[in-house]
C-alpha positions in Angstrom: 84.9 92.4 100.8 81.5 91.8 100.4 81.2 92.8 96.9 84.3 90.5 96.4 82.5 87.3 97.9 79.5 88.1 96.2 81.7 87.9 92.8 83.4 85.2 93.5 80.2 83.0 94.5 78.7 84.4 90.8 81.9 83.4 89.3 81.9 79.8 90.8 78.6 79.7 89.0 79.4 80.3 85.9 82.2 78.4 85.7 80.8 75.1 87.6 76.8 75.1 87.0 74.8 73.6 89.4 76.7 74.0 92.9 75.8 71.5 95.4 73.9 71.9 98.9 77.0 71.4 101.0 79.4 74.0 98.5 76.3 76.7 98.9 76.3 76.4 102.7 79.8 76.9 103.0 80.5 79.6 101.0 77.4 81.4 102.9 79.2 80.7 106.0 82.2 82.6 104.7 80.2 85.6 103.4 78.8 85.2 106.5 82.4 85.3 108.5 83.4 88.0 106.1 80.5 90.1 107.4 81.0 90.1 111.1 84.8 91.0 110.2 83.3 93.8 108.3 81.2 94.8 111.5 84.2 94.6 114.0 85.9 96.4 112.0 83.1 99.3 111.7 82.9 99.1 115.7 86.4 99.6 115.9 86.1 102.5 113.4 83.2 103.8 115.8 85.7 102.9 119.2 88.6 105.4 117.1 85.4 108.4 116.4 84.6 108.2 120.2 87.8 108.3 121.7 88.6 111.7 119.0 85.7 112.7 120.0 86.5 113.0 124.1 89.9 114.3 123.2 87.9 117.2 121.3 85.8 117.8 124.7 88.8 118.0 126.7 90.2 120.7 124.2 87.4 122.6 124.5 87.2 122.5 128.5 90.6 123.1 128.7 89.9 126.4 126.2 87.0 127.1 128.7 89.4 127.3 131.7 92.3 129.3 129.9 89.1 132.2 129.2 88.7 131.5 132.9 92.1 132.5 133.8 92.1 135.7 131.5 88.7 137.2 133.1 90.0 136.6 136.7 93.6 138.6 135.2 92.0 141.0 134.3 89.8 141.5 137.2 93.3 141.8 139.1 94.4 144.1 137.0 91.2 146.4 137.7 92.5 146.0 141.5 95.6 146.8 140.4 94.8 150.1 139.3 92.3 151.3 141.9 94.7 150.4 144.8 97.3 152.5 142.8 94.5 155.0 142.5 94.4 155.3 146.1 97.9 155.4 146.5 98.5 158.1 144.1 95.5 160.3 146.1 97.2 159.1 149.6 100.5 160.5 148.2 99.1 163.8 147.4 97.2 164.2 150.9 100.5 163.0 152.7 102.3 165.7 150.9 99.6 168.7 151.5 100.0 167.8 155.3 103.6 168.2 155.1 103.2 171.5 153.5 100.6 172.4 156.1 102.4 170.9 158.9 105.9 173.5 158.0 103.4 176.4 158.2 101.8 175.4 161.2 105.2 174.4 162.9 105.1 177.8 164.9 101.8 177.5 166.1 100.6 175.8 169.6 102.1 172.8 171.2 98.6 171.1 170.7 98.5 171.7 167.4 101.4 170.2 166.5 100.8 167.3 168.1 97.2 166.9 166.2 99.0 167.7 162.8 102.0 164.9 163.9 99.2 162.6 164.8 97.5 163.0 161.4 100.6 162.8 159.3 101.4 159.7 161.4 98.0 157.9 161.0 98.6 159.4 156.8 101.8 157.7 156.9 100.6 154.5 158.6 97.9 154.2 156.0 100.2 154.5 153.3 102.7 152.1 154.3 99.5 149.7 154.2 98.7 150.8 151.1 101.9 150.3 149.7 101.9 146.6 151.4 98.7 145.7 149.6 99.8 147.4 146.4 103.0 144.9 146.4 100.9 141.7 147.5 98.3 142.9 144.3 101.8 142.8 141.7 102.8 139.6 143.4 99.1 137.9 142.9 99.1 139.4 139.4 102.5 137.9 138.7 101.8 134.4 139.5 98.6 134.6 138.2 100.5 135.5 134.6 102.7 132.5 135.2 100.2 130.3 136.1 98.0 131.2 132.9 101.7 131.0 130.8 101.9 127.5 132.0 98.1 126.5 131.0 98.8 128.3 127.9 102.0 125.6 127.3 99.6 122.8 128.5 97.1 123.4 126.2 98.9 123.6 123.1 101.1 120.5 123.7 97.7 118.4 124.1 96.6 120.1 120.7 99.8 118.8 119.2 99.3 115.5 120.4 95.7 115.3 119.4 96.8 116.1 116.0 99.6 113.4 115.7 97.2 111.1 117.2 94.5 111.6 114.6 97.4 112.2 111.7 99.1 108.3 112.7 95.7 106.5 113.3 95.2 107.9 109.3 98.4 107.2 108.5 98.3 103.5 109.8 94.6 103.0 108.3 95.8 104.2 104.8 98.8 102.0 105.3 97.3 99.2 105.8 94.6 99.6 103.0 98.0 100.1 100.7 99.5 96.9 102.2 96.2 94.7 101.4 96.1 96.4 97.5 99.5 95.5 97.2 99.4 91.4 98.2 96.0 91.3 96.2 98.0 92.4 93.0 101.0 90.2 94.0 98.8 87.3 94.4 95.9 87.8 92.0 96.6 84.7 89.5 96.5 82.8 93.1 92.8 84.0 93.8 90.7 81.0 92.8 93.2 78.4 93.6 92.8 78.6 97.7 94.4 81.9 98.1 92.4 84.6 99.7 93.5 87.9 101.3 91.7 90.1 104.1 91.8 93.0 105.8 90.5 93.0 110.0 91.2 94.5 112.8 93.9 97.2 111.6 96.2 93.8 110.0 96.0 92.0 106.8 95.4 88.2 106.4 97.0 86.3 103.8 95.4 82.8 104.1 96.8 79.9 101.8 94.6 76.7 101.7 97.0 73.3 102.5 95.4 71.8 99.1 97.7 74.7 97.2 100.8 74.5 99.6 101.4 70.7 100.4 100.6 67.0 100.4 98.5 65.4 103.0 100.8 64.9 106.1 103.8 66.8 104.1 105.9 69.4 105.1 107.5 70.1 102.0 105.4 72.7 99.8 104.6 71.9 96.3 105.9 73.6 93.3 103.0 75.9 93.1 102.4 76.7 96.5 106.1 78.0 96.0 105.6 80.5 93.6 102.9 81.9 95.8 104.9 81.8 98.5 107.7 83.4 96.6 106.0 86.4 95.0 104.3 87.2 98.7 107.6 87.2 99.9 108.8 89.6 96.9 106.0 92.0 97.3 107.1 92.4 101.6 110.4 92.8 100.4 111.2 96.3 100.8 108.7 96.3 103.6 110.1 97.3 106.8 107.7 98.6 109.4 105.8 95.2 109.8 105.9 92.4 111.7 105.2 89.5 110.1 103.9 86.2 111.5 103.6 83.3 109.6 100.8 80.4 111.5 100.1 76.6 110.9 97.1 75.4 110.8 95.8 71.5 111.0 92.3 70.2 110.8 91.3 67.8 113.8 91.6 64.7 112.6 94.7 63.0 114.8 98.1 62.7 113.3 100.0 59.6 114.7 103.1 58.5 113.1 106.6 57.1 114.8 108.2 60.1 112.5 108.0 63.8 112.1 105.7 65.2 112.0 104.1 62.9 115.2 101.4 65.0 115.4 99.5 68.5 114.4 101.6 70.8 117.1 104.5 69.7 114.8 102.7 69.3 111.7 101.9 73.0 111.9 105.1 74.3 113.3 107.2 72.5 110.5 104.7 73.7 107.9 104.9 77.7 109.0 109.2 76.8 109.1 108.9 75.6 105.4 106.7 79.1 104.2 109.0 81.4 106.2 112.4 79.6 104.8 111.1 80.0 101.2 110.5 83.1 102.0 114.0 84.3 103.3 115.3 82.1 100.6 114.0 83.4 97.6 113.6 87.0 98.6 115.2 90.0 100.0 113.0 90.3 103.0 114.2 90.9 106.2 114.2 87.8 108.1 114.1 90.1 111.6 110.5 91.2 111.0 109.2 87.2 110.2 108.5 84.9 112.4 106.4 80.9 112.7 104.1 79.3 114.8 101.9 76.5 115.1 98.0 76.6 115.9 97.3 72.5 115.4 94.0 72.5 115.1 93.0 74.6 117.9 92.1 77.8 115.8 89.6 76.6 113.2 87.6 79.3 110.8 84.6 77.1 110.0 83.5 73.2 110.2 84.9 72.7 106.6 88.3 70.4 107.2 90.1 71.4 104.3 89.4 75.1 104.8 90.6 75.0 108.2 94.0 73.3 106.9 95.8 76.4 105.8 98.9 78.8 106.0 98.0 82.2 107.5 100.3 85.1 106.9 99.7 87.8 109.4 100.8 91.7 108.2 100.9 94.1 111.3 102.2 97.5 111.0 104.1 98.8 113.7 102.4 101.3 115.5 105.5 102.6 117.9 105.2 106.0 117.6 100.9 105.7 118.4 101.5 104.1 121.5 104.0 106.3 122.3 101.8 109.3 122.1 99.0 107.0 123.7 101.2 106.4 126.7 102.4 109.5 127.3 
């Protein structure tokens, strides 16, 4: 945009000599405008980096945790084996004394009541065993569901990390499209009080009133219809905008016994005019359009005939980003 300004100023040159003080200052306080758009834009850009830059530091703590989860599995599973380990040893002793204890079964009163006692305190020991063995599969098997569902967790936030950066691409290179497209539509309009810009993720379309209307008229000229006319047939078979079309006045008061009585009205019936030629004369869908008035009250500079204009706002929808965004 720079480049263009800078081409356009060299241009105006050439084709008008000498420019006066009061032209220079002006169009330096659009180059001027065009670069802080130019730098909101870059901050924005920097706003998008950061917040794809946190989402990639949550991925990678939430990778950290899921290695977390598979150490401490596998440290069950070590327990899991030496209590079964022990159980398989416990099993084996509790059957020697079995053996023992049929052999011994003859022998002295007080020895059968040792060897009862032992295989008692055996079998006590391995009921526990048992016990502990069934707690360690019941740990183990929540632990696997647990690590299962971080598993799940983690690869739906991948996905939506992915779409994320995949529709804020998609919506930048849309928009960069959209602003090539009007240019082209409107080119033999670009000296003549026509300009179109590109901010904040929407395109401008800004028509001076000098190309549109009379002083104090609603009606637009023939001109300013053609203009109008071709924007409208380049939107045409777009759908996924919303387009608003604003009013603009400079401050001087309006005071007339007729419409329009004043600039609330002068800039309301002026945005109705653009946005009936529009449906008029085009195939555009009149669902996506809409008009408002801004009087005076949003001015772009302290030149009076620059800051009566026609401003046609492009905004992509961005449904399904929020959605993701939301959720």
């Amino acid at each position: 945009m720079k480049k263009v300004l800078l081409t356009f100023s060299l241009a105006s040159l050439l084709l008008f000599g000498c420019v006066p003080a009061k032209k220079y200052q002006d169009l330096k306080a659009k180059s001027e405008q065009c670069q802080e758009a130019l730098a909101k834009a870059q901050a924005e850009n920097e706003k998008y980096q950061s917040e794809n830059k946190e989402l990639t530091q949550f991925l990678a703590s939430k990778k950290e945790e899921l290695i977390k989860f598979q150490e401490e599995l596998s440290a069950e599973k070590r327990k899991f084996l030496e209590k079964e380990q022990q159980y398989s040893k416990l099993s084996s002793l509790h059957d020697d004394i079995l053996l023992r204890y049929d052999r011994l079964l003859a022998n002295s009163s007080s020895e059968n009541k040792t060897l009862t006692s032992k295989l008692d305190k055996t079998q006590n020991e391995l009921q526990q065993k048992e016990d502990e063995l069934k707690l360690l599969e019941k740990n183990l098997n929540e632990l696997k569901d647990a690590l299962e569902k971080k598993q799940n967790a983690l690869e739906l936030r991948e996905q939506r990390v992915k779409e994320l950066e995949e529709l804020i691409a998609q919506k930048d290179a849309t928009v960069n499209a959209l602003k090539d497209k009007v240019s082209k539509a409107l080119l033999a309009f670009e000296n003549k009080g026509l300009t179109v810009v590109q901010r904040n993720g929407k395109v401008y379309v800004s028509l001076e009133a000098k190309l549109l209307f009379a002083s104090g008229s609603t009606k637009v000229s023939t001109e300013g219809k053609v203009a109008v006319i071709q924007l409208a047939i380049a939107l045409e078979t777009e759908e996924e905008l919303e387009i608003v079309v604003e009013g603009h006045t400079d401050s001087d008061a309006l005071k007339s016994s007729n419409h329009p009585k004043n600039n609330w009205e002068l800039s309301v019936l002026r945005a109705t005019s653009v946005v009936e030629i529009m449906t008029g004369n085009s195939s555009i869908n009149p669902k996506i359009l809409s008009a408002a008035g801004r009087s005076q009250y949003n001015p772009i500079g302290e030149d009076k005939a620059g800051n009566r204009r026609i401003e046609v706002i492009l905004t992509p929808k961005l449904d399904k980003l929020y959605d993701i965004i939301n959720n």
